[in-house]
Every structure is written in C-alpha cells, then in structure tokens.
FIDOTI-52700 format. One record per residue (C-alpha): x negated, y, z negated. Coordinates in steps of 0.2 Angstrom, whole numbers, padded with zeros to 4 digits, always signed. Layout:
// residues N
XYZ/...
This chain:
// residues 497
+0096+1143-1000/+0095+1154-1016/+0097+1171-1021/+0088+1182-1031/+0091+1202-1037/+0084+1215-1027/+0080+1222-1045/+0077+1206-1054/+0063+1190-1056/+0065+1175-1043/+0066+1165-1058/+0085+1170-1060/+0087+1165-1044/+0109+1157-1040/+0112+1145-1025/+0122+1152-1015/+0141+1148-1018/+0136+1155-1037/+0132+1172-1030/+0146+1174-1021/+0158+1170-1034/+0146+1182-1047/+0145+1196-1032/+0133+1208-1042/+0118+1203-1050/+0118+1207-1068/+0105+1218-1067/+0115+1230-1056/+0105+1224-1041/+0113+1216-1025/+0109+1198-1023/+0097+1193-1004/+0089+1177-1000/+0073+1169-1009/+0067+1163-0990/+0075+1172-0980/+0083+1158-0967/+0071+1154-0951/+0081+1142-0939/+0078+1132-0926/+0090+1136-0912/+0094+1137-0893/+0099+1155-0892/+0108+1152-0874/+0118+1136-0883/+0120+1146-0899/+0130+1159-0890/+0140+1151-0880/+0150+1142-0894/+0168+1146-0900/+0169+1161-0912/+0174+1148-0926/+0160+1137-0923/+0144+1151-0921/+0153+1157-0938/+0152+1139-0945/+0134+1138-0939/+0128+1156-0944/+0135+1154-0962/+0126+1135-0963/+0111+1145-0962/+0115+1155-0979/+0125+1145-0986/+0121+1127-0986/+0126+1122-1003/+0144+1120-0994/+0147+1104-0988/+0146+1106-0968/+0167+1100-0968/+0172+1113-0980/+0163+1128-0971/+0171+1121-0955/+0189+1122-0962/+0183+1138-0967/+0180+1145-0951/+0195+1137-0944/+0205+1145-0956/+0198+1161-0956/+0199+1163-0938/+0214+1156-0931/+0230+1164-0926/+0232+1179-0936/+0220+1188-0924/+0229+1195-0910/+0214+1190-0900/+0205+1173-0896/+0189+1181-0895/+0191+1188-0911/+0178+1202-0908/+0180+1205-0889/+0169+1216-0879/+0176+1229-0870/+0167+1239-0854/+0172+1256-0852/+0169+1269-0839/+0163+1282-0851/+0147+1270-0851/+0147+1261-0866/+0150+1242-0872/+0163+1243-0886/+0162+1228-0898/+0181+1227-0903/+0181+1223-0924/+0200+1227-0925/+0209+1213-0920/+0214+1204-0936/+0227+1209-0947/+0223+1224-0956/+0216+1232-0940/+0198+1236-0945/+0183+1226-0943/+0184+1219-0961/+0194+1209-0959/+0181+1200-0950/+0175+1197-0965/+0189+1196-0977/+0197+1184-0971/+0181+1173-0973/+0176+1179-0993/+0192+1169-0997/+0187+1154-0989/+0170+1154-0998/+0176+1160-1016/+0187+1146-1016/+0176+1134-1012/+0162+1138-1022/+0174+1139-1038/+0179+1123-1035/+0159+1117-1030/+0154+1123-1047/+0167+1116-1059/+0171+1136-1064/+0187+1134-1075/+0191+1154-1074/+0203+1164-1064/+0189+1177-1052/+0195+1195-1054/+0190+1204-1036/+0187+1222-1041/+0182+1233-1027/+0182+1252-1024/+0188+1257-1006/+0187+1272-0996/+0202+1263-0987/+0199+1249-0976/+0191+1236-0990/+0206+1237-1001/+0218+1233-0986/+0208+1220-0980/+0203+1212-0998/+0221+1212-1005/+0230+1203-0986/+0215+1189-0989/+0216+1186-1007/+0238+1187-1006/+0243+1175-1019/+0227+1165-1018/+0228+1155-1034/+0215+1159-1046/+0210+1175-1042/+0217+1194-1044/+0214+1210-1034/+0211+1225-1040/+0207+1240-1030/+0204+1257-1032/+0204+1270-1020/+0200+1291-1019/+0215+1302-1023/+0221+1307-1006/+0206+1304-0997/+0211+1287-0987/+0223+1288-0971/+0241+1289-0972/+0240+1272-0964/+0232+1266-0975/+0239+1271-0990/+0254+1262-0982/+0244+1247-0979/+0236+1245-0998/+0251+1250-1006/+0266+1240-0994/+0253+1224-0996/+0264+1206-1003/+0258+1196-1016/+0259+1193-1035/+0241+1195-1037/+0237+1213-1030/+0235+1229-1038/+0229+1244-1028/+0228+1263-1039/+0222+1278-1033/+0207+1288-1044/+0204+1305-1046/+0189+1309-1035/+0179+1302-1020/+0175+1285-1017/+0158+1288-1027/+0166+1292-1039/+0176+1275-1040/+0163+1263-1035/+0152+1270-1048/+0164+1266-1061/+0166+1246-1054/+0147+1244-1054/+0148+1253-1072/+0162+1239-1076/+0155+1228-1068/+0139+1228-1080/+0149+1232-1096/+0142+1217-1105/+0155+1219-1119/+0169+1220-1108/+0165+1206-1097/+0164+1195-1113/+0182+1200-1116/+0185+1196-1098/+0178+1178-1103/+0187+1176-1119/+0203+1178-1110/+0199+1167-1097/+0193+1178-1081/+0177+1183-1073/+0174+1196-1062/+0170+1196-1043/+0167+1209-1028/+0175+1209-1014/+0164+1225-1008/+0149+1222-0994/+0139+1219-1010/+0145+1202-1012/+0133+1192-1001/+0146+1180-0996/+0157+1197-0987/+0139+1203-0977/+0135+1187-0969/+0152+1185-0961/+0146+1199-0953/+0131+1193-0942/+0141+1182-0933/+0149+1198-0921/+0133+1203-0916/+0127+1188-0909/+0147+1183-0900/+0143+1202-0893/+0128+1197-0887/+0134+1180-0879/+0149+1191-0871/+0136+1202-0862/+0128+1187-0855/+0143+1178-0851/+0150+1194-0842/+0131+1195-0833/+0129+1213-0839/+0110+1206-0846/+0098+1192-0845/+0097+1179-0860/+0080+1187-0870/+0085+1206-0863/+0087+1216-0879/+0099+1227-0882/+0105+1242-0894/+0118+1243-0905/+0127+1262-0915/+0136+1257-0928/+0148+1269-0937/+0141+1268-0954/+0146+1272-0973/+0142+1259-0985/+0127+1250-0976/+0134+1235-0974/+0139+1233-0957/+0122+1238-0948/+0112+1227-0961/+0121+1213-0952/+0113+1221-0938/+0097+1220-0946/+0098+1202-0952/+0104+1197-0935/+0087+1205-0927/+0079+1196-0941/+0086+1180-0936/+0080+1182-0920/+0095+1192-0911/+0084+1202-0898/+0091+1219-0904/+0078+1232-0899/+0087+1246-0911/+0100+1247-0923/+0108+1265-0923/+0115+1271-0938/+0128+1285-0936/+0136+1294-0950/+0150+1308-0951/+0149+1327-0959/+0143+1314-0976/+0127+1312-0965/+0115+1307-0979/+0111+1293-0971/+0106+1304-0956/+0094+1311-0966/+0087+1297-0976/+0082+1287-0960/+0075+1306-0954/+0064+1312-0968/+0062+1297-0977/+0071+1305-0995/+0087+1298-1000/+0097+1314-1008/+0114+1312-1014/+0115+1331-1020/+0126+1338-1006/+0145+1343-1005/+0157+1330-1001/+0167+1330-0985/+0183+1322-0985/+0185+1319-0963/+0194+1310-0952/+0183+1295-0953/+0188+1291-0973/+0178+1273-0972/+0162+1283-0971/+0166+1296-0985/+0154+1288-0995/+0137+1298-1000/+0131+1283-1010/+0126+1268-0997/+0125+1255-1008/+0120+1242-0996/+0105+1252-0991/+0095+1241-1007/+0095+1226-0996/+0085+1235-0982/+0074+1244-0997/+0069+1227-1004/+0065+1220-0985/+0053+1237-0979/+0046+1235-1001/+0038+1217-0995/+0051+1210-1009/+0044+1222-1021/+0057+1221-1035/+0051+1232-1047/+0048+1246-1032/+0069+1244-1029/+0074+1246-1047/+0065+1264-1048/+0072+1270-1033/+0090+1266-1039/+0085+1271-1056/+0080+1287-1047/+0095+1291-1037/+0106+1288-1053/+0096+1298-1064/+0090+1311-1052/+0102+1310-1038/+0088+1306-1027/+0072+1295-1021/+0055+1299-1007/+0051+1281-0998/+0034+1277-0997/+0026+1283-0978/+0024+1264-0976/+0040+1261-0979/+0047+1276-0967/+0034+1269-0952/+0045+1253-0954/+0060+1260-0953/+0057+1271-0937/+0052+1255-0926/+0069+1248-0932/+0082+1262-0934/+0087+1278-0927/+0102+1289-0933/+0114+1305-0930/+0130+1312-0935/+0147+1320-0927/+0155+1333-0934/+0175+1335-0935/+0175+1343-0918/+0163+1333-0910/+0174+1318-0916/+0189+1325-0909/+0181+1328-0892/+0175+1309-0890/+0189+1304-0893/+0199+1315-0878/+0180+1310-0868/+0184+1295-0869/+0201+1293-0864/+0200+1304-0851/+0187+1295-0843/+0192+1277-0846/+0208+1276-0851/+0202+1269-0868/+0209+1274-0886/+0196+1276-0901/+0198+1278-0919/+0190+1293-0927/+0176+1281-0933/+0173+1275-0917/+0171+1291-0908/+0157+1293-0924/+0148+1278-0917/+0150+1283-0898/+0146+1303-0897/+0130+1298-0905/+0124+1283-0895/+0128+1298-0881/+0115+1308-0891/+0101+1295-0894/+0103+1291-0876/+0102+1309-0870/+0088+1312-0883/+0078+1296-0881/+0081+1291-0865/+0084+1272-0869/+0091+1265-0857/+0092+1251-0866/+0111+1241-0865/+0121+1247-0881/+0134+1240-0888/+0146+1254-0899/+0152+1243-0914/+0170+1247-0914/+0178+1246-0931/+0196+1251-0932/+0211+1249-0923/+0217+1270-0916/+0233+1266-0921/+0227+1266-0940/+0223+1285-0938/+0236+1291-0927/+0238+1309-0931/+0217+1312-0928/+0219+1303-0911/+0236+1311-0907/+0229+1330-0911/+0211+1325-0900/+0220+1320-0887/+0233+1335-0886/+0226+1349-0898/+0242+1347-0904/+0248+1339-0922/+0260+1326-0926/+0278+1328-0932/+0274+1318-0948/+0260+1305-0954/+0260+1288-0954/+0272+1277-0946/+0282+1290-0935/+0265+1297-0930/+0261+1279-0921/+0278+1279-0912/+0273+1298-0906/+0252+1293-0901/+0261+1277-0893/+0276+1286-0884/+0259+1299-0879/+0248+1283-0871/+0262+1267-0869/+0256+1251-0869/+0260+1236-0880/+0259+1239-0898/+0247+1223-0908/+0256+1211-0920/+0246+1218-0935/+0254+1238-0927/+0270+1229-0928/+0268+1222-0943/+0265+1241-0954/+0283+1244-0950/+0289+1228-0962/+0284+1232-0977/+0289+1242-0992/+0276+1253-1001/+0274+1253-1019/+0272+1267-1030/+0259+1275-1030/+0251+1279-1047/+0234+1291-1049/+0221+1287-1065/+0204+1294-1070/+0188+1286-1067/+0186+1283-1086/+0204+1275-1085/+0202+1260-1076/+0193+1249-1087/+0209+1252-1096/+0221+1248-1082/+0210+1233-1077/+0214+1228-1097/+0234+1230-1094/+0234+1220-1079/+0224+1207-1085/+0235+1208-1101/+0217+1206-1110/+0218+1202-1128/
C-alpha cells in the first residue's frame, strides 16, 4: 500500500508507515491510497470477530508495510482496559427510534479516542520500521476533543512532543480541564486567539514553512499530525462502522447484506469519510448522513454543490464541529474528481484565495447517490436532547442530539426507512451544563466539575472510570497567544537553536 497527495504526482508516492509519521503531504494536500484496497473477505466472519482483531485486520488492509505481529500488539494495546467497555464501540437501542453507536468509552470520553489511542501504536512503529533518527513533533489544532485525546495517547511516549492549540474560549469547560489537567513531560496545550479556523490554518501554514521545518531538522525533530488528516488517525476509524454493523446482526435488528444508514455529527470530515471508505470497502451502507450545527457549511455544500467559507462563525454548544473549514472533505473531492489531482489543488487554491469553490454537476450527481445532510440549531439541540431522555431514558451530548434531530428529519423528509445508526461521539458528562439546562431549562451553579456532580445528582446512575478520572488532576495555567505566535512558541518548546 502507498500513498500519494490528493494535490501531487503518484510519483511521490510514501508506503504507508512513511505517511503517517510525515502526516501532511508537502504539498499541502492529504495523503489517500494509490489503489485503493479491494479485499477478499467473509463479511459474516469479518464481523463477528473481537474489536481488537477486525481493527488488526481492517488496518492490515491499509497498512501492510507493518509486520502482521506488530499491528496485532497494536491493537491489543490500543484496545484493552482503559476502555470502560469491552465492546469498545457498543450499540445502544433506544425507544426514541434510533441505534446509537457509543464512541465514548475510552479515556478522554469522545470517540477519538478510538483513534488516538491507535496513532500511537502506528507512529512508533513506523519510526522504528523506517530507521528515523528524530524525535516527531505532533502538532494539532483542536476545537477540543483532538487535543484531549492526542495529548492522554502520546503521554510520555518517547520520542515524540505534543503540541496543541485550541480557540480562546471556544472549547467546553470540560475540556479545557481535560487538555490542560493532562500528565506528561511531553505535552503542551495553548489557547489562540480566534476560532479553530484560525489555528488549524496557522499549523497547515507551519506545517509547510519549508524554512522552519529545516530548522526543525537541524535541531533534530520533524513534525507530525495528530489531526484526522494524518491517514494513520482516519483508518482507525473504519473499524466502528463495520463492529456497528456486526452488533446489529448479532442483536437480529437486520439480515447479513441489509443496508443500513448511518448520521454522523460532523466538523472536520473525518469521521463520516470513514463512513465512506467503509461503504467503499464493501460495508452495505446505503447512505452516510452528514449533519452539522448553526456552522452548517457542510449543509450547504452537499445541498448546492458550492463550498463557501464566507459566513459568521458560531461558537455553540457542539465546540467539535465549530469548524467552517472541513479539511477532510479533500479526500472525498479527489474520489468523486476520478483522482483528478490537479482538479483538487484548484479547488483548495480557490477556497484559500477566494473563500470559496462550485463542484462540477458530475461531481454533485455523485455525491447525491452517497450523502445527505441537515443541521440543528441551538434550540433544536437543546430539545433532542430533553426528546430523548424523556422518551428513553437515554443522555446525549450536544453533538449527539446534532446527529440524532437530523436523522429525525432525513427520515420525516425522505421517508427511508432504512435501519440508521446515529454515530454517538461524546460522553454527556463532557458538556454538562448544555445537558443540564435541556433537560431543566434551568443553568448550572457553576461549569465544569461541580456541573457533572449537579447533571449526575439530576439523572443517578454510576459515573464511568474516565468521569471519575476528570476530578484527579490538576489544571495548568492557561496561557493565550496570537495565531502569528505560535511558530514562536513551538521555537521555545522545542528550545530550537
């Protein structure tokens, strides 16, 4: 398996375990499969396997430069006991009418962890598989949940430093607490003036600063991503949807071939295009809903076809999908452009020139036999969430309630009857003062950590290890930078010469 840009020549093509330790293409592009994998497999076998060993097989596929023993104790490792959860991504039936697929159950309580946990497994490896004698400097941007997630699986890793960069009030209290409460020698999380667009467009600008990056070389580092734009943190991804699909099988709610739908609460693009590669590797998924908050430019692209940036900014309830810049949206332009390269560049070279791009009506006719999409406002948010409970008993997370009021729509609209399956990606308990106020119009006393004792005085139940586990630590200090800062702050913690 190799990968190539989705802006650049085959003939710069990596194998696999190079990409993910490079993360971004030089070129600015995102790296995807030359061949895109075509297995052989026994779907009914396939899904009936243990989480750890469909991840093991599922990775195989992409990333068979591994040795087979190595990608096995990745999995292992990955997946073991600091889930809360055996299943790791159980599927939950509710009487509101809806499959959730639970995401939430590993340590930072949000469904990138899934993922996260993973990335480390497969950097490690790969920088001992291809003899690189740097340490790998993970910088992401996060519009919350990434940076949690990224800094618990790199903790004290050797070889490696985190770097993270968040908006300037516009994650949860939650966490903020987590980021910035996070143990290890390695980690450094700083807030930036702005929105999340803001900081991820400074890391991609850093991250092809070819004079920079020399100096990063010269003083022994290299950088690395630890956003959904590093292939080896999408692929993880897949796995979930076929272990949802094997839970709805196993638990007799379809037939092995029905196809299903899944509505995933969507900001960056990465986690329904592990949707899509899942349907492209034969997953019968009949269509992949992609539902955004009031930042509902995705909405719009995969309505009218144009892709426009050019809009206010909403900072919501639902921070992880703040985001008016998907960058993962490339990988699905270079599959519906036929590979068409050169096609992709000029559409990203449009969108940061002009602030926006027109797809081709091919292009757009592809799309609508794949995808659908809606938003929820604030207050619809709020009400699913109160819908739900009241109906099932069953607490959601801002994002959540995103993902479920507009499968409720496509439904109502469409009339699909289709199975769906609502991709659940964060714990409630990570945004208890939304969930608190939807379910008793009321606010709580104070944010963070005394707002989960008050949502869980509200609802009972026992509290999750990783719940628990927000109370041990100690915040650091916060500290706020500008955008054009943080090449300089990654220069000071680097100590770069």
């Amino acid at each position: 398996m190799n990968y190539r840009s989705t802006r650049g020549n085959v003939k710069d093509a990596l194998k696999s375990s190079d990409a993910v330790v490079q993360g971004l293409a030089p070129d600015g592009g995102l790296y995807v499969p030359v061949d895109f994998p075509k297995p052989a497999y026994d779907l009914e076998k396939l899904i009936q396997l243990p989480y750890q060993k469909l991840a093991q097989t599922i990775l195989q596929w992409f990333f068979n430069d591994y040795p087979e023993d190595q990608l096995a104790d990745g999995t292992t490792k990955a997946y073991a006991d600091q889930w809360d959860n055996d299943s790791i991504a159980p599927l939950s039936k509710q009487k509101a009418g809806f499959n959730y697929l639970e995401l939430y159950h590993g340590p930072t309580l949000a469904f990138k962890d899934i993922a996260l946990q993973m990335l480390p497994q497969l950097m490690t490896k790969a920088i001992k598989l291809n003899g690189v004698d740097r340490d790998i400097v993970i910088l992401t941007a996060t519009s919350g949940d990434t940076g949690t997630a990224s800094m618990r699986g790199f903790s004290n890793v050797d070889g490696t430093q985190v770097i993270v960069f968040y908006p300037d009030g516009g994650v949860s209290p939650v966490q903020l607490k987590q980021m910035l409460g996070q143990p290890g020698q390695n980690l450094t999380a700083v807030a930036v003036k702005g929105n999340f667009d803001d900081a991820q467009t400074e890391v991609k600008h850093i991250f092809n600063d070819q004079a920079f990056n020399q100096r990063l070389i010269d003083n022994g580092y290299q950088f690395s991503s630890a956003n959904s734009m590093n292939i080896g943190r999408l692929i993880p991804q897949v796995v979930y949807y076929f272990a949802a699909y094997g839970q709805l099988v196993e638990q007799g709610r379809i037939k092995l071939g029905d196809a299903i739908n899944f509505t995933v609460p969507t900001g960056n693009f990465g986690d329904i295009l592990a949707g899509w590669y899942a349907k492209k590797l034969g997953l019968p998924i009949k269509k992949l809903i992609c539902a955004s908050n009031e930042n509902n430019v995705l909405t719009d692209f995969f309505t009218t076809g144009k892709y426009d940036r050019r809009r206010a900014f909403h900072l919501t309830s639902a921070p992880a999908m703040d985001i008016l810049v998907s960058s993962n949206l490339e990988r699905l332009l270079f599959d519906v452009y036929d590979e068409d390269a050169a096609s992709v560049k000029e559409l990203m070279e449009r969108l940061q020139n002009d602030g926006w791009y027109q797809i081709t009506t091919d292009a757009k006719a592809k799309l609508d036999q794949e995808f659908a999409a809606g938003y929820a406002t604030q207050g619809q948010v709020t009400g699913e969430i109160k819908y739900v409970y009241e109906t099932s008993g069953y607490l959601i997370d801002p994002h959540t309630a995103v993902g479920s009021f507009v499968a409720r729509q496509y439904q109502k609209n469409s009339h699909d009857e289709t199975p769906m399956v609502i991709v659940s990606t964060a714990s409630p308990y990570k945004f208890p003062e939304t969930v608190y106020h939807a379910l008793t119009g009321q606010n709580t006393q104070q944010q963070g950590l005394p707002a989960i004792k008050q949502l869980h005085d509200l609802v009972g139940g026992e509290l999750t290890a990783g719940v628990r586990e927000l109370f041990d630590h100690q915040p650091r200090q916060e500290s706020v930078i500008a955008p054009d800062d943080m090449e300089n702050l990654i220069a000071q913690v680097l100590k770069l010469k």
